[in-house]
C-alpha positions in Angstrom: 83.0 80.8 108.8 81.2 82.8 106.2 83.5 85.5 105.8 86.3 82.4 105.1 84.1 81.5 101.8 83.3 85.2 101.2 86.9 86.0 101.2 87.6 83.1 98.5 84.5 84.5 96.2 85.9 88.1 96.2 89.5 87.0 96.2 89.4 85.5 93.1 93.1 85.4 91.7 95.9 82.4 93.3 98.4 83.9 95.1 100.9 83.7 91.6 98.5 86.0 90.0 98.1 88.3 93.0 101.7 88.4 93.6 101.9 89.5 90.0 100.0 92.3 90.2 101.1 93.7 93.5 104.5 94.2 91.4 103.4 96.3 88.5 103.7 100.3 88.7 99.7 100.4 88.2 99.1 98.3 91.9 101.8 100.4 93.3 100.4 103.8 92.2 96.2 102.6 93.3 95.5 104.3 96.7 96.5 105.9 99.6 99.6 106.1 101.9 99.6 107.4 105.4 103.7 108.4 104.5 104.2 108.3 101.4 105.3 104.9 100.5 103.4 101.5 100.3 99.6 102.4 99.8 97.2 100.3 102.2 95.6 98.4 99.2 99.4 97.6 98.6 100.1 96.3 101.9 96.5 94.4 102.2 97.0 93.0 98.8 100.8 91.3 101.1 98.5 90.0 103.2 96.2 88.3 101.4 99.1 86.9 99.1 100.7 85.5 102.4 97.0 83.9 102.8 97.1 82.4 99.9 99.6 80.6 100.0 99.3 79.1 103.0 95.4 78.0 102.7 95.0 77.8 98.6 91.3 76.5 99.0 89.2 77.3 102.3 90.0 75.5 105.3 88.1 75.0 108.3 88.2 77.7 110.8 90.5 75.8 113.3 92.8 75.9 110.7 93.5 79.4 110.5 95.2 81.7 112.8 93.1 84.2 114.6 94.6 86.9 112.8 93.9 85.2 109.3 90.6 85.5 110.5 90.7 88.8 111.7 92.3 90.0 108.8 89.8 88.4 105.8 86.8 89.8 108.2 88.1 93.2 107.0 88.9 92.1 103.9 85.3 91.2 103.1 83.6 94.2 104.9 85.4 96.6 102.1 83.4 94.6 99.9 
């Protein structure tokens, strides 16, 4: 459960303000693409949106589906 209140300390904008970011030219320019098109921090930034909107505060574990999990493990590690 740690990395569930990790991810909501480093994750620190709602899913609006993410969502509002991931669509200016600067967060689509930021990092690297294995082809070419959408950078990773692009498509992470998707993912944590989609997150966010679905669990706006942390939740208990059992709330989340294993890939939610999963997937702000990683997110905190880059940290």
């Amino acid at each position: 459960m740690a990395h569930i209140k990790e991810f909501y300390e480093y994750v620190n904008l709602s899913h609006t303000e993410l969502s509002k970011w991931l669509d200016t030219k600067e967060s689509k320019d930021a990092g690297f693409s294995d082809n070419g098109e959408e950078t990773k921090g692009h498509q992470s930034g998707k993912k944590i949106v989609e997150i966010l909107k679905k669990h706006a505060k942390p939740a208990k574990e059992d709330q989340y589906e294993e890939e939610e999990i999963q997937w702000m493990a990683k997110v905190v590690a880059y940290w």
